[in-house]
C-alpha positions in Angstrom: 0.0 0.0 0.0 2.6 2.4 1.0 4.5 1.8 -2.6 0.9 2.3 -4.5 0.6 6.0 -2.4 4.3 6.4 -3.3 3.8 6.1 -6.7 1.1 8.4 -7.2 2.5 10.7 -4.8 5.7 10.9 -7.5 3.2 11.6 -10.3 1.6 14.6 -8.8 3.5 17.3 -10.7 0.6 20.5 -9.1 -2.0 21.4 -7.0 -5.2 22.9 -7.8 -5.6 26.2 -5.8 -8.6 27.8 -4.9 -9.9 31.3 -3.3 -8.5 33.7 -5.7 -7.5 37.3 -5.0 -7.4 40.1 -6.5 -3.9 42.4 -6.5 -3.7 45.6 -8.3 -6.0 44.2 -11.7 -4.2 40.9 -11.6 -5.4 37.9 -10.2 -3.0 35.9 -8.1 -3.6 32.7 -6.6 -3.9 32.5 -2.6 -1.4 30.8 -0.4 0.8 30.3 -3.8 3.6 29.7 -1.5 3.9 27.0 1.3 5.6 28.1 4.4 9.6 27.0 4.6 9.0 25.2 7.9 6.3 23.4 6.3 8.4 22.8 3.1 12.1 21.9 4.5 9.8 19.1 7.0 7.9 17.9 3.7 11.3 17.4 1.8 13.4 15.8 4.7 10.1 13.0 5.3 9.9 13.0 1.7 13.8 12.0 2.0 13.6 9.7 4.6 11.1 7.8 2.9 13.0 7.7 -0.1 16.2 6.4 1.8 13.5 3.7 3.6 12.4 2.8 -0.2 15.9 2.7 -1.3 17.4 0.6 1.9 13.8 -1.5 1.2 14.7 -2.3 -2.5 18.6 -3.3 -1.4 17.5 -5.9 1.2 15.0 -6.8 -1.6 17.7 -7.3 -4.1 19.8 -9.2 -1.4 17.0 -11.1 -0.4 16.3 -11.9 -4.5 20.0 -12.6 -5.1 20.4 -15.0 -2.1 16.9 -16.7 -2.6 17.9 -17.2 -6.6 21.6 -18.4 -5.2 19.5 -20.8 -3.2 16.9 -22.1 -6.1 20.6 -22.3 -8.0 22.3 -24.3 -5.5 18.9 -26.7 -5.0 18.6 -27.1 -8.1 22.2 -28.2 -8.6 21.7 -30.4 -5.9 18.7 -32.0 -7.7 20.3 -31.9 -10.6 23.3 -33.9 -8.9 20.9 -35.9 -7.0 19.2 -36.9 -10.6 22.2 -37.6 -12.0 22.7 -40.3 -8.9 19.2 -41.3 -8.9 19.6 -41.6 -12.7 22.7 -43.6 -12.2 21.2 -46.2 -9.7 18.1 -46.1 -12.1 20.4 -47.5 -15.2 22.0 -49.3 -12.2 19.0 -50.8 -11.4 17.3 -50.9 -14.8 14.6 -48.7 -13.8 11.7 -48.0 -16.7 12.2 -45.4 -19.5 8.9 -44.2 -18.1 9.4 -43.3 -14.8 12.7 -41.8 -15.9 11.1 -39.4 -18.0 8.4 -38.4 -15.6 10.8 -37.8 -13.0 12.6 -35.9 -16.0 9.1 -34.2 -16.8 8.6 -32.9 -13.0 12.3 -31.8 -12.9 11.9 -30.3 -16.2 8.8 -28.1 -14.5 10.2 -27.3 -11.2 13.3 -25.7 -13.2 10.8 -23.9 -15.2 9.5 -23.0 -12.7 12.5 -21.7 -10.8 13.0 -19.8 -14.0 9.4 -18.3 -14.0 10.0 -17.1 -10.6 13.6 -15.6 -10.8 12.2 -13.6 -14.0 9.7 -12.1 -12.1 12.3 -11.4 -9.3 14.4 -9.6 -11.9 11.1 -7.9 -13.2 10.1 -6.7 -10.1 13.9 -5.2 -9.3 13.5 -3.7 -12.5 9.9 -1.9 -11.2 11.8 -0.9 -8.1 14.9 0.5 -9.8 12.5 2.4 -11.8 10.9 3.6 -9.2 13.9 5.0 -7.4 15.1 6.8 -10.7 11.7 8.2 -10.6 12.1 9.2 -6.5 15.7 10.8 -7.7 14.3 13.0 -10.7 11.5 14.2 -8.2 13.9 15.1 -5.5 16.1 16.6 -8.1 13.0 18.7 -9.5 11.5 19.6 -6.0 15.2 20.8 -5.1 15.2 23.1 -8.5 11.8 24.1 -7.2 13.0 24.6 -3.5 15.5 26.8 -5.2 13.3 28.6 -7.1 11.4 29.5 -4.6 14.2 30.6 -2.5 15.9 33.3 -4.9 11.8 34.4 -5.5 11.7 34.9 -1.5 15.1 37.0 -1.6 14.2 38.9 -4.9 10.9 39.4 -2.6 12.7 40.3 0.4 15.0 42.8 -1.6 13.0 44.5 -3.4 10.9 44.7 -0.2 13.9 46.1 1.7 14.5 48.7 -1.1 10.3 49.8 -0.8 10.7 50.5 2.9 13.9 52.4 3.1 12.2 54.6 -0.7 9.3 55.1 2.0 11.4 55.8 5.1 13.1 58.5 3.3 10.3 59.6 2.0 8.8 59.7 5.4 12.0 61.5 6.5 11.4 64.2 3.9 7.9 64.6 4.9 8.6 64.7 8.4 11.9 67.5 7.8 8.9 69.2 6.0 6.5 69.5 8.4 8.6 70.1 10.8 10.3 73.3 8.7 6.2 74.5 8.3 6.0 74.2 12.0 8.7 76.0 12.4 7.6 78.6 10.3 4.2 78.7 11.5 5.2 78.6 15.8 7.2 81.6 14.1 4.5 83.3 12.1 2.7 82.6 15.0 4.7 84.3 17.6 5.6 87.2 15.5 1.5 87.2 15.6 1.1 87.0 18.6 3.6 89.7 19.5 2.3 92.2 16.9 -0.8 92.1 18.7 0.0 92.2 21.9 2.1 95.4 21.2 -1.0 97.0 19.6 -3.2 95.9 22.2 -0.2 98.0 24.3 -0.5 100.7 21.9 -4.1 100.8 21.9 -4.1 100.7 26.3 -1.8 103.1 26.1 -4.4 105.5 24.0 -6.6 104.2 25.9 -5.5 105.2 28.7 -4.3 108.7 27.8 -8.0 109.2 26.5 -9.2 107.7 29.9 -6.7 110.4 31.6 -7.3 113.6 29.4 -11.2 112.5 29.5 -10.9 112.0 33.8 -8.4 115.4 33.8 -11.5 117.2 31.6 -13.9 116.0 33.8 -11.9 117.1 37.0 -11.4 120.1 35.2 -15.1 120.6 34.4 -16.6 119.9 37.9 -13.4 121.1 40.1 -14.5 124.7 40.6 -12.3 127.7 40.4 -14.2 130.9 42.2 -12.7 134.8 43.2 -14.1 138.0 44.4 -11.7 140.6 45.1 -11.4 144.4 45.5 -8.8 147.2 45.1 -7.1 148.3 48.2 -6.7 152.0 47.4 -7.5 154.0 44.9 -5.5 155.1 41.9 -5.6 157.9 38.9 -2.9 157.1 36.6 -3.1 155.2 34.2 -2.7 151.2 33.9 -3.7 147.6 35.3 -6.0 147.9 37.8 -4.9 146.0 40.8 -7.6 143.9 42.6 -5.9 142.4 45.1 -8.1 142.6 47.8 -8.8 139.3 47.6 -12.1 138.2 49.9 -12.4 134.4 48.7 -10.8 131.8 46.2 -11.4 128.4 45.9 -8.5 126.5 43.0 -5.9 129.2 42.8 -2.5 128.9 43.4 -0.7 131.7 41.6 -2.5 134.6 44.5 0.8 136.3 45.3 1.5 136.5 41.0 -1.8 137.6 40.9 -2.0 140.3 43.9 1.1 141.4 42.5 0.5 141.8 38.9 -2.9 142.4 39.0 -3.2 139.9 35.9 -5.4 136.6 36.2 -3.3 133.3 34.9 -5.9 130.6 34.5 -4.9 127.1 35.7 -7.8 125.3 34.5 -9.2 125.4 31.0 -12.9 126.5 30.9 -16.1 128.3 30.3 -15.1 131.1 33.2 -17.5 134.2 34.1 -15.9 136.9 34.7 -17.5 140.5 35.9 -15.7 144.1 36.8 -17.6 146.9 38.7 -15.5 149.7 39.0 -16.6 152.9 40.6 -15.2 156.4 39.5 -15.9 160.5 40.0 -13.5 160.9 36.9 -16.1 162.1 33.9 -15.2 159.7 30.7 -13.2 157.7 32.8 -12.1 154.4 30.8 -11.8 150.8 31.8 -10.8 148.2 29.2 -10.5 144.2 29.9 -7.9 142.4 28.3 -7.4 138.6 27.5 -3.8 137.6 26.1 -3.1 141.3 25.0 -6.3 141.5 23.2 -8.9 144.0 24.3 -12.3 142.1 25.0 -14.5 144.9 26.6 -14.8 148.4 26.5 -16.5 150.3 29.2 -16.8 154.1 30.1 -18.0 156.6 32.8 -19.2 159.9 32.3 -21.4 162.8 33.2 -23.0 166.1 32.4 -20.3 168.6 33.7 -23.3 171.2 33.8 -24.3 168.8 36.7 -22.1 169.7 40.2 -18.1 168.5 39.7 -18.1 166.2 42.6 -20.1 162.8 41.2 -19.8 159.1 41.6 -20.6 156.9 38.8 -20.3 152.7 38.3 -19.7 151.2 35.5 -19.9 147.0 35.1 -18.7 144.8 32.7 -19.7 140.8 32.7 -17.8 138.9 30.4 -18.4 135.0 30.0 -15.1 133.5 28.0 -14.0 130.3 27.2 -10.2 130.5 28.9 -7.5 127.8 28.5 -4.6 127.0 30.6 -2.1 129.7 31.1 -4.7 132.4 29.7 -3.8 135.7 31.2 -6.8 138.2 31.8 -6.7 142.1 33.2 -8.6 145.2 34.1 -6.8 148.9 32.3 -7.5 151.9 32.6 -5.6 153.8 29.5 -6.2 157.1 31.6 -5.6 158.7 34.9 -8.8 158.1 36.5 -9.7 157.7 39.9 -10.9 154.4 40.9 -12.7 154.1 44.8 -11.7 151.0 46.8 -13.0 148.5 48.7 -16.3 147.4 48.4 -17.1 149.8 45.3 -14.6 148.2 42.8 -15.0 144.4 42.4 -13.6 141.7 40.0 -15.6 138.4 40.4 -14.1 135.5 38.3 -15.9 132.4 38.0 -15.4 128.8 36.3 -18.7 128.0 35.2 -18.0 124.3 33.0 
């Protein structure tokens, strides 16, 4: 049984695959390659059963070679022993007739023994056939084994070669992105900077609008208020001092002031200012001045039918929109007399 297996085993020369897949348009067959564990452990049972076969069909050939030495020798020895028994038959004038069917039945065992060592030599004949056939097999699944070996490596090269293309290709990619990173943490940060400094720039404005708005505002409600007379009376001409002063509220410069007789405003604003001035001197003049520039005109006079010795007022009210470091004054361009204290008054007032 196991020589019948053998034999059609040998005359396999494929296998039928199935499950067929599909790679890039081309239909491959699955599993087209055995594992090499599975392979190398296929080819060294397939040679142990050949060396089995061929250690088999040596003992068979000794055994055929000692068994036809045998049939030889037996036969020799019948052949010798009919020769004797022939002798002693002439000896003892045995019949022609049993002689030749003795002959006959020696005649067909050594046909026989023929018969029998032909199909001996047949059958070594069958098995050294078979064994040439085991050699070409082992010879082809060797060229095969090779085959498949330098595919594998061509495989495995041209494997090697696709994943160092795509891990320097990933390299690149990755140098890459790493550069646009780069470039972007930078665009980024000079971004980032840009607008923090004109989120600075715009605090700053901010707060210098916050400050000139808050220093408006304190300027607007912070109030700035004076009422002052002359101290003695004067004819000649020029500023009139008022530096009686009965009440301020926001002024620092007082001693300037009391000295000069001219108004410096500290505090930008809608001021109100007003002059009473009270004279016996008939067109007696009083002009009010802002920065050099006369604002008001006012004059005093009388009939000089009417007695000599008169007293006249004359008021000026003046509402002017002053800035800081605005310088105001009271002149009198001629020598008039001006009564003090309580009948001359400059009244300056910050109204906004």
């Amino acid at each position: 049984m196991l020589i019948i297996y053998f034999l059609f085993f040998l005359t396999v020369h494929g296998f039928l695959l199935n499950n067929q897949q599909s790679n890039g348009g081309q239909t491959l067959p699955a599993n087209q390659y055995m594992p090499l564990s599975t392979f190398f452990e296929e080819e060294k049972r397939l040679q142990q059963t050949m060396e089995n076969l061929h250690h088999d069909t040596t003992t068979l050939r000794h055994d055929m070679d000692s068994s036809f030495a045998l049939l030889t020798s037996q036969l020799q020895q019948k052949l010798d022993l009919l020769d004797t028994k022939l002798a002693n038959i002439d000896k003892k004038n045995e019949t022609k007739q049993d002689l030749e069917e003795k002959y006959k039945t020696l005649e067909q065992n050594y046909n026989n023994t023929n018969s029998l060592s032909v199909q001996e030599r047949a059958r070594s004949q069958d098995f050294l056939a078979l064994y040439n056939l085991t050699t070409s097999s082992l010879n082809e699944l060797t060229m095969h084994t090779k085959q498949l070996e330098n595919e594998h490596n061509t495989s495995v090269r041209m494997m090697d070669h696709r994943i160092d293309y795509l891990m320097n290709e990933t390299r690149v990619i990755q140098n890459s992105m790493d550069i646009q990173f780069s470039n972007i943490q930078k665009n980024q940060s000079d971004s980032i900077n840009e607008i923090s400094m004109r989120l600075q720039e715009t605090d700053k404005r901010d707060n210098l609008k916050f400050s000139n708005l808050q220093k408006q505002m304190n300027d607007s409600t912070e109030l700035v208020f004076m009422t002052a007379h002359t101290t003695s009376g004067t004819s000649s001409p020029g500023i009139l001092k008022f530096d009686n002063v009965k009440f301020s509220v926001g002024m620092s410069n007082l001693s300037s002031y009391k000295s000069t007789g001219k108004y410096i405003c500290e505090k930008a604003g809608l001021y109100l200012i007003s002059a009473s001035i009270r004279t016996n001197t008939n067109n007696g003049y009083f002009d009010m001045y802002l920065n050099g520039n006369k604002i008001s005109s006012t004059v005093i006079s009388y009939n000089h039918n009417n007695p000599t010795y008169m007293y006249f007022t004359g008021t000026v009210v003046q509402a002017i929109q002053l800035r800081a470091n605005d310088s105001m004054w009271v002149y009198s361009p001629n020598s008039a007399m001006v009564q003090s204290g309580l009948w001359s008054t400059l009244t300056i007032l910050k109204v906004k």
